[in-house]
N, C-alpha and C positions, 0 to 999 in steps of 0.2 A: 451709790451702790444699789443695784433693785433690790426688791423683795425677795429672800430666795425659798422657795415652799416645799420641802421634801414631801413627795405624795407615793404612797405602796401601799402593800398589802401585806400583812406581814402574820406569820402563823404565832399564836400566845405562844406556845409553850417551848419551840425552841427556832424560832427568828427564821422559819424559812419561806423564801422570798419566788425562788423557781424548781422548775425539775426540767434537765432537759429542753432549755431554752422556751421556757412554757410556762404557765400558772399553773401550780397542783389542784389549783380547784377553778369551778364554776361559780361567779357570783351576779350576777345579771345587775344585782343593785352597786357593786361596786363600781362596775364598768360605764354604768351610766352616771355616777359618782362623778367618775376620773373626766369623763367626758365632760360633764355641769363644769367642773370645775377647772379643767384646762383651756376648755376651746377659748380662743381670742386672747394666750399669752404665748410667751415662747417656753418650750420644753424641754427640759435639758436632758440628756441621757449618752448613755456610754454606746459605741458601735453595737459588741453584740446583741444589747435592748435595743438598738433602732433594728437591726437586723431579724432579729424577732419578731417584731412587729411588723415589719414588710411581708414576713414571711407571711404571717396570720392575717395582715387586712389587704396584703396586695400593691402595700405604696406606705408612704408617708401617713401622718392621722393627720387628716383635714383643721381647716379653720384653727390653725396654731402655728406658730413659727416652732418648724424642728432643727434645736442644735443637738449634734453630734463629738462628743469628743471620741479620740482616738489618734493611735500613734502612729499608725502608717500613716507614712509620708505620699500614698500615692491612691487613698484613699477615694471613690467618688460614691458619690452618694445619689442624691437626684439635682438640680438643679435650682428646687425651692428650699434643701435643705443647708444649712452651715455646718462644717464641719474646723474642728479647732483641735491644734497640737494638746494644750494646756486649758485648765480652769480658770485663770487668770486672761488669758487669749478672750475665752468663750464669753467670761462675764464683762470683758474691757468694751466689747462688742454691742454689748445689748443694749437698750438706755436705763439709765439712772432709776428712772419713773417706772420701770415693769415690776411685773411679777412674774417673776421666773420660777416654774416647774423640776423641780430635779424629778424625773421619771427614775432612776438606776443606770445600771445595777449595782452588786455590790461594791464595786469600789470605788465608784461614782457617790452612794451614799456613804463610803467611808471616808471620801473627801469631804463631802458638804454637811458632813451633822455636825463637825464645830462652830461653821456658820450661818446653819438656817434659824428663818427668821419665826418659822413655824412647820410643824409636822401636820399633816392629813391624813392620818393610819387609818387602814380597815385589820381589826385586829381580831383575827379567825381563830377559833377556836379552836383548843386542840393542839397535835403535833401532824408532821407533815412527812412525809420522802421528801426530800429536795437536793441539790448541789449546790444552791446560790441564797448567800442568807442578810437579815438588814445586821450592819454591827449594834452592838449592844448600846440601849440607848437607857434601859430603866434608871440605870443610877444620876439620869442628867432629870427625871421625872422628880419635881419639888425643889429641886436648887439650882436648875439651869432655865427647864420647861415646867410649865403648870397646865393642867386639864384644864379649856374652856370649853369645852362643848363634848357630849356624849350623844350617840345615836344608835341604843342597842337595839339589834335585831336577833333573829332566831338562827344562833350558831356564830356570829359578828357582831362586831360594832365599829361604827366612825369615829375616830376619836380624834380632836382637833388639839395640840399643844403649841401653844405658845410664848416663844421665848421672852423670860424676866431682862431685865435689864441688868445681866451679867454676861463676862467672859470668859467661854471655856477654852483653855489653852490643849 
């Protein structure tokens, strides 16, 4: 089974994630974060987040295998992208040996936080407006995920979690 990495941004004080198919905020360190840290795997993410993202860079995100879940059956995307019924389909697909990216959105990350193998949050300070939130992850923080790595900044921070050697059902 690869490595599976949930990577977001996620606002402290009440988990919102988008507004309007968009980030509610500007973070230039984040983005170059997401970038260090994806390029040269594959990324997993739900249609409307690839669709966002088409929207805002024009295409696909370069130097990364983009999969796409989603339920239309008639679905096309581009031609370097995978596109998969199922989570099970998606990850049966990849190889063993990756690291896989879950990008979002939210019900993409409400499928894959019982199985990742670690979290990469930028955890923004504050509350936000938004429509699209991460589900609630505090209570898996000390008995599921433990803090290894902190990188605060002015209004953010990176914060890296990863999973103990237990099973959340």
């Amino acid at each position: 089974m690869p490595e599976l990495v949930i990577i977001a941004a996620v606002a402290e004080d009440n988990r919102v994630i988008g507004q309007d198919k968009d980030l509610p905020w500007h973070i230039p360190e984040d983005l170059k974060r997401f970038k260090q840290l994806t390029t040269g795997h594959p990324l997993l993410m739900g249609r409307r987040t690839f669709e966002s993202i088409v929207h805002q860079f024009g295409g696909p995100l370069p130097d990364r295998k983009m999969v796409v879940l989603t339920t239309q059956d008639d679905y096309e995307a581009y031609p370097e992208v995978d596109t998969y019924a199922s989570v099970d389909a998606a990850l049966a697909a990849l190889p063993d040996d990756a690291t896989v990216f879950i990008g979002g959105g939210e019900s993409v990350y409400e499928q894959f936080l019982p199985h990742a193998d670690r979290l990469e949050l930028t955890l923004v300070e504050g509350a936000y407006e938004g429509d699209t939130f991460f589900p609630p992850f505090e209570h898996l923080i000390g008995d599921v995920f433990e803090e290894t790595a902190v990188d605060a900044r002015d209004g953010f921070r990176f914060v890296t979690y990863e999973r103990k050697n237990v099973d959340v059902d």
